[in-house]
VEXDREN-2710 file (C-alpha; in Angstrom, 1 decimal):
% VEXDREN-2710
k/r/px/py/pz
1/UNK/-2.7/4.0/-17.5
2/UNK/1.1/3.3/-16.5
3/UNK/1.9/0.0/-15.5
4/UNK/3.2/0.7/-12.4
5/UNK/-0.1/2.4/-11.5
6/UNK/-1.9/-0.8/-12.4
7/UNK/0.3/-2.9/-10.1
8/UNK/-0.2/-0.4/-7.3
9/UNK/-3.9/-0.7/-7.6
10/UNK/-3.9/-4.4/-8.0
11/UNK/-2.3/-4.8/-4.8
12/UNK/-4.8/-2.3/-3.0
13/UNK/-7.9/-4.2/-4.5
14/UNK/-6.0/-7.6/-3.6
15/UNK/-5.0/-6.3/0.5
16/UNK/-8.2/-4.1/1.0
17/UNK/-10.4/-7.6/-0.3
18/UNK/-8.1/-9.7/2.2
19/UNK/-9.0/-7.3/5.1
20/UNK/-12.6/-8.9/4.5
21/UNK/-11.7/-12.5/3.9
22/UNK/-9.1/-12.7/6.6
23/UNK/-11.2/-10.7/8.9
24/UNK/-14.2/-13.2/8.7
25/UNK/-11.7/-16.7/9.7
26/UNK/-10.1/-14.0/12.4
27/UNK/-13.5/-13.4/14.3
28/UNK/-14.2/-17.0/14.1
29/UNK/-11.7/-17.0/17.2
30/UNK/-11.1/-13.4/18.5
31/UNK/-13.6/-11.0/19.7
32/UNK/-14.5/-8.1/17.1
33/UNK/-13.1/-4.9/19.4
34/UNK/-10.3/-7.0/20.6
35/UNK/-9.4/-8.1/16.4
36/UNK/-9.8/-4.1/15.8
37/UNK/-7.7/-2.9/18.7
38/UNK/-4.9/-5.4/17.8
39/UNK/-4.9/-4.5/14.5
40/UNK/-4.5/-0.7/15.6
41/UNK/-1.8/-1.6/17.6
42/UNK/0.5/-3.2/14.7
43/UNK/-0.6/-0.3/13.2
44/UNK/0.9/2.3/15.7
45/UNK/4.0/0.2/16.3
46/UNK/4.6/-0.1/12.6
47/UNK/3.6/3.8/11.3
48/UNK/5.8/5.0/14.4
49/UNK/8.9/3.2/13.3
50/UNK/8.4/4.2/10.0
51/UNK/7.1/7.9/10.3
52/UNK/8.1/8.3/14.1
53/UNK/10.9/10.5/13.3
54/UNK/9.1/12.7/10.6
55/UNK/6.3/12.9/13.9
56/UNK/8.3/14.6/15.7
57/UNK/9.8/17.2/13.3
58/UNK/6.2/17.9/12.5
59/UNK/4.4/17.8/16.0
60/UNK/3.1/21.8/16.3
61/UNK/1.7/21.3/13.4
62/UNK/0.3/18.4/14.4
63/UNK/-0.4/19.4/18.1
64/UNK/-2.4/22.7/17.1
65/UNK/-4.8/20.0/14.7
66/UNK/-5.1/17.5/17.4
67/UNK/-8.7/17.8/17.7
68/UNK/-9.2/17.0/13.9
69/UNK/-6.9/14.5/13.8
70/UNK/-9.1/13.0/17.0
71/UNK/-12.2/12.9/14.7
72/UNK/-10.9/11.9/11.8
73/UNK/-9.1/8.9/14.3
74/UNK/-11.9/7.8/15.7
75/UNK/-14.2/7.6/12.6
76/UNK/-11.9/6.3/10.3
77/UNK/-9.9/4.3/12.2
78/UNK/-11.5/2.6/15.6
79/UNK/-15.4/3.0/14.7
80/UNK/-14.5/1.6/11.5
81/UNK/-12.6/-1.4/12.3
82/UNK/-14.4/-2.1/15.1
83/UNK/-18.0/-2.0/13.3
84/UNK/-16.3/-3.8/10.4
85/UNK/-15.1/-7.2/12.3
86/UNK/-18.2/-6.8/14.7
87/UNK/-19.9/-6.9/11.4
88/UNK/-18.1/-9.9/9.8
89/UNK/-18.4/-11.9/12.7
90/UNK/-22.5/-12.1/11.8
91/UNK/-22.0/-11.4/8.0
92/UNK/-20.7/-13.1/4.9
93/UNK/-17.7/-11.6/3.8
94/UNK/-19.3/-10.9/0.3
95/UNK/-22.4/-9.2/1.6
96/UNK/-20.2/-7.1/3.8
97/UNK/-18.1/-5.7/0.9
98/UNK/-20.7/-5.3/-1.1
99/UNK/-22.3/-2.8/1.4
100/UNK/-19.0/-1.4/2.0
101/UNK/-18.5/-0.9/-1.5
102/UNK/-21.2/2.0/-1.2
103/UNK/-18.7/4.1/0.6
104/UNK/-18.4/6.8/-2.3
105/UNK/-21.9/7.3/-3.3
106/UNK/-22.9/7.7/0.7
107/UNK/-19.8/10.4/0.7
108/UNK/-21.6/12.1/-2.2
109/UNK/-24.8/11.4/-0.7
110/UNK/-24.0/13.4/2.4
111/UNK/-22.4/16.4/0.5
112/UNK/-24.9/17.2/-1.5
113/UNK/-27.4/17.2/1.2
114/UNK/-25.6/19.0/3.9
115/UNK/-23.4/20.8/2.2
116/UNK/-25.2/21.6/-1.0
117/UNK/-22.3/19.9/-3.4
118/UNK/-24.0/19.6/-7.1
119/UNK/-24.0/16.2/-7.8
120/UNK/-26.1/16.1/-11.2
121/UNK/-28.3/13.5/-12.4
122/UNK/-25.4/11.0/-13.5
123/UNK/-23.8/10.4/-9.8
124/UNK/-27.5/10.7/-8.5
125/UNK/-28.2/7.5/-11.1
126/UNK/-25.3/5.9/-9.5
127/UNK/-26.2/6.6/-6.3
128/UNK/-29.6/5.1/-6.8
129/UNK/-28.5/1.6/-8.6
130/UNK/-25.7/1.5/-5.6
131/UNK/-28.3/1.3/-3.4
132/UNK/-30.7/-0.9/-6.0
133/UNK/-27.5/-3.4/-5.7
134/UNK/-26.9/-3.7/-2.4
135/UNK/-30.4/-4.4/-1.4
136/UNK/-30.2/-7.5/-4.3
137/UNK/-27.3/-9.0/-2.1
138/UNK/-28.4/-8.1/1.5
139/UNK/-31.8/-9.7/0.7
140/UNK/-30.7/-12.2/-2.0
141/UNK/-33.6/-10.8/-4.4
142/UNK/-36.3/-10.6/-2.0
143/UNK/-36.2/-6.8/-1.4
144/UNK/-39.2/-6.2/-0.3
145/UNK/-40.0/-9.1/1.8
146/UNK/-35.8/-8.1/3.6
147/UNK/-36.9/-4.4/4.1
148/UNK/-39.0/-5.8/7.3
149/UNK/-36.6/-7.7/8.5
150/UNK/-32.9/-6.5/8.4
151/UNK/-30.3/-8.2/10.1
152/UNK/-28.0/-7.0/12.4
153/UNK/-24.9/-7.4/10.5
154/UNK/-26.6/-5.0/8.0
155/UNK/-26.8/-2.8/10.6
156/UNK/-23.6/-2.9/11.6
157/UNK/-22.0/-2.7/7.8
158/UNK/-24.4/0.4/7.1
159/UNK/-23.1/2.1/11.0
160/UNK/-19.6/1.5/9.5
161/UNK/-20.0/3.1/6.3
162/UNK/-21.6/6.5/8.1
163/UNK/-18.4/6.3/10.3
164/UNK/-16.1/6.5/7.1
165/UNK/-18.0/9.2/5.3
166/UNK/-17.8/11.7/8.5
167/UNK/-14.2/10.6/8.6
168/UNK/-14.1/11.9/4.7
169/UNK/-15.8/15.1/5.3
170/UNK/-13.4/15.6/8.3
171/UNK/-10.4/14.6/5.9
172/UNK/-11.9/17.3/3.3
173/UNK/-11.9/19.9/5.3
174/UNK/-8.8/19.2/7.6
175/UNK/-6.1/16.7/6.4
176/UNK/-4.6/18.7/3.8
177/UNK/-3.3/20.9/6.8
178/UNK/-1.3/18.4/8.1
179/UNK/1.5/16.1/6.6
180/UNK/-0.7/12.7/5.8
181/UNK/2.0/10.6/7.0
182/UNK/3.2/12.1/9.7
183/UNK/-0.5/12.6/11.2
184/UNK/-0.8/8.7/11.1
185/UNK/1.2/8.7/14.2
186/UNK/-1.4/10.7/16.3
187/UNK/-3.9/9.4/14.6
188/UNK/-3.8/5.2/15.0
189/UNK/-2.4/6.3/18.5
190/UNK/-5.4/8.0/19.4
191/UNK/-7.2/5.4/17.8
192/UNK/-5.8/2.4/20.5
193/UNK/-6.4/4.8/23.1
194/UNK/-10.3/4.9/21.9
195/UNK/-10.6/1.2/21.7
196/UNK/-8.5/0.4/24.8
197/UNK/-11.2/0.5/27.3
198/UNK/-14.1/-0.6/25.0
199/UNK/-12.1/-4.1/24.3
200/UNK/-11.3/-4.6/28.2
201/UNK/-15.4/-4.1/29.0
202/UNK/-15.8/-6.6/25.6
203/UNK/-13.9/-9.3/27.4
204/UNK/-14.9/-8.9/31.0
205/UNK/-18.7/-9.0/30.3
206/UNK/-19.3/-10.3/26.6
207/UNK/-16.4/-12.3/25.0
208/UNK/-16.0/-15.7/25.4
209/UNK/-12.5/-17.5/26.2
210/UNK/-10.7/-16.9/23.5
211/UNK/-6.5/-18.2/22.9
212/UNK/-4.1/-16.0/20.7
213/UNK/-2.8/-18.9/18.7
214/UNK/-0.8/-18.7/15.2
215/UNK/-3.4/-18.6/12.9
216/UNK/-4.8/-15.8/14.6
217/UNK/-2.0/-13.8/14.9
218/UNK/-0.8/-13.6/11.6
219/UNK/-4.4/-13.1/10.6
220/UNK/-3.4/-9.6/13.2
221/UNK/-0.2/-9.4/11.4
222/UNK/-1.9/-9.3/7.8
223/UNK/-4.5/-6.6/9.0
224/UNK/-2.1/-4.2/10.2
225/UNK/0.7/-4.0/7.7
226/UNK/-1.2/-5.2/4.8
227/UNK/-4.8/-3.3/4.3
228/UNK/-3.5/-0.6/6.8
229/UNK/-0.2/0.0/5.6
230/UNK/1.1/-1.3/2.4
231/UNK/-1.9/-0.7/0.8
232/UNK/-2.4/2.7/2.2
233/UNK/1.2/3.5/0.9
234/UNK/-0.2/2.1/-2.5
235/UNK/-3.5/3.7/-2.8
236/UNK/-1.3/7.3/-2.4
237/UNK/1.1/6.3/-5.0
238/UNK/-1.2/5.6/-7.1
239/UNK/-3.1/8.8/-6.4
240/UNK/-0.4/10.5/-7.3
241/UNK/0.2/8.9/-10.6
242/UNK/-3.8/8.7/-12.3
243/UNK/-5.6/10.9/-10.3
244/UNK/-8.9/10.3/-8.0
245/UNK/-11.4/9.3/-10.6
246/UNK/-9.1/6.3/-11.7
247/UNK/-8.0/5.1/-8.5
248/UNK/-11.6/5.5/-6.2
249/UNK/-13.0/3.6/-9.7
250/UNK/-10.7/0.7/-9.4
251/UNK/-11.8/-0.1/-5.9
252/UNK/-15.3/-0.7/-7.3
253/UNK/-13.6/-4.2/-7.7
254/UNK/-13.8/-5.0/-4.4
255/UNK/-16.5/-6.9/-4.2
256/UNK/-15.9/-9.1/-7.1
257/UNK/-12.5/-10.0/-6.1
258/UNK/-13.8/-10.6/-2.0
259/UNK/-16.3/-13.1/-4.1
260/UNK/-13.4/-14.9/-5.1
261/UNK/-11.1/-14.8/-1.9
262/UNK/-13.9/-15.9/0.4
263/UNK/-15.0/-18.7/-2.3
264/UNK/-11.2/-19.9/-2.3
265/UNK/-10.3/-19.0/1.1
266/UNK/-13.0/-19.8/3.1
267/UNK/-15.0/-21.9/0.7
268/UNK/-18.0/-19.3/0.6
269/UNK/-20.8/-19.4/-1.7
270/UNK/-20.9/-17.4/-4.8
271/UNK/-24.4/-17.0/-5.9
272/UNK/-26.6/-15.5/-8.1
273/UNK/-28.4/-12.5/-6.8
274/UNK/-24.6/-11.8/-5.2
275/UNK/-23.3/-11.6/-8.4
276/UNK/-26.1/-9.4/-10.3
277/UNK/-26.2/-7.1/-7.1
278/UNK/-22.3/-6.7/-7.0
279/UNK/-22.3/-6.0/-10.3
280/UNK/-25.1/-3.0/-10.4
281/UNK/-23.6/-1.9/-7.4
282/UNK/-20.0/-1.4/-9.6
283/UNK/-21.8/0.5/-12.0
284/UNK/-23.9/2.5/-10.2
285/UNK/-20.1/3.7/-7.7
286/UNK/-18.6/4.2/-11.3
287/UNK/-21.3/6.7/-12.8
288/UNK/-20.6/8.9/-9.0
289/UNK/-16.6/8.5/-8.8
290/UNK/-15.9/8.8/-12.7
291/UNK/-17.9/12.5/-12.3
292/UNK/-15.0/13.4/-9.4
293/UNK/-12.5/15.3/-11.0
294/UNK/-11.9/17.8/-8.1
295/UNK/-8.4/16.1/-6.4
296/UNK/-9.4/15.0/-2.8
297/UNK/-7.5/13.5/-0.2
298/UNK/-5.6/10.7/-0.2
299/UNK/-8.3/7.9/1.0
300/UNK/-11.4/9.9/1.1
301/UNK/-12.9/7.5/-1.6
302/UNK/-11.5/4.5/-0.1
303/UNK/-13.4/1.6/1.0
304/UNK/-12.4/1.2/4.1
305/UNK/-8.6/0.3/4.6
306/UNK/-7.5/2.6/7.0
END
């Protein structure tokens, strides 16, 4: 594998593991749907600057897909983030990418049940010790005894995860017909429209008093231009240069390195059953993503960054 390719993936394993870490000290102080609206916003601001111009050159194209571009929006982008942080604020960072970290097999999951995709009985493997794993973490080697008593964080990890895979099928069938960069305008636009008025009924009736202070907007700063952005422009370069296999297979990593960040950053527990489970879970993504070999679209078997 090139070197270059290497760096680009390091840096998508480091920002999309920091999107967890800092995500969990940012909804210590800011309200989940607010966190993911601000994000978006940096987000918009940022992509329009950069792409704005390219936008508008492109925007029949764009206008005659808006509808896809509105599903793939609010999947990917506001349901995601906003079931993410919501997520976070209940959840341990670890447990949370773990679950996330399931992404791929619940993609493959979904296709070969609705739309008859062959899987064989190497990515169905996978899928079953992905799901093995992260039941060892969510109830820290009590399985059964968790099954009756799921928490809501869980929950709200496992919501998250369906919204990314119908934002992949979406993408499968729709984003090849528009220019990927480009269609971020439209697309985290819509997605601040979407949140907009679910964040102002969050802090009229549920939030509590909350102050935008330093430490919490950086943390905003990070989660739009690094996970959302540069790593976004990463993950594609990287696409380009080893293929899908390689780079959805490196983002099996996830989990281990989030171990580390939250341990270092947030002084998190690292323990046993976290490790084991994060570890089957790895394999068990590896035997499903190391069997793609038809090219997808850029982020389809991401974890989440978007």
């Amino acid at each position: 594998m090139p070197f270059i390719a290497v760096f680009y993936l390091a840096v998508v394993v480091l920002l999309f593991s920091g999107n967890l870490v800092v995500g969990k000290f940012a909804t210590a102080s800011l309200p989940p749907l607010t966190l993911a609206w601000s994000r978006m916003l940096v987000v918009f601001l940022a992509v329009t600057l950069i792409f704005g111009a390219a936008a508008w050159r492109q925007r029949q194209v764009l206008g005659r897909e808006i509808k896809a571009l509105a599903i793939m929006s609010i999947n990917g982008m506001a349901l995601f983030s906003a079931l993410l942080y919501s997520a976070l604020r209940v959840s341990d960072a670890t447990t949370v990418a773990v679950l996330e970290s399931l992404t791929p097999a619940a993609t493959a999951m979904l296709m070969a049940l609705f739309f008859r995709e062959r899987l064989g009985r190497i990515r169905w493997l996978g899928i079953l010790l992905s799901a093995a794993g992260a039941a060892w973490v969510v109830s820290d080697g009590a399985i059964v005894r968790t099954l009756a008593r799921l928490q809501t964080g869980d929950a709200l990890v496992a919501a998250a995860v369906l919204a990314w895979v119908v934002y992949s099928v979406a993408a499968r069938h729709w984003l090849s017909r528009v220019p990927f960069y480009a269609s971020l305008v439209p697309m985290t636009g819509i997605a601040v429209l979407f949140l907009t008025p679910l964040v102002v009924v969050e802090n009229v009736f549920f939030a509590e008093a909350w102050q935008l202070d330093g430490h919490a907007l950086a943390a905003i700063l990070y989660l739009g231009l690094g996970p959302s952005l540069v790593a976004l422009i990463c993950y594609n370069r990287a696409l380009l240069l080893v293929g899908p296999s390689h780079t959805a297979t490196s983002l099996n990593l996830l989990p281990v390195v989030t171990m580390g960040l939250g341990y270092l950053m947030l002084g998190a527990p690292i323990t046993l059953n976290q490790v084991i489970g994060a570890l089957v879970v790895i394999v068990g993504v590896s035997l499903v993503t190391l069997n793609l070999r038809r090219r997808l679209p850029p982020l389809e078997d991401s974890a989440g960054g978007a």
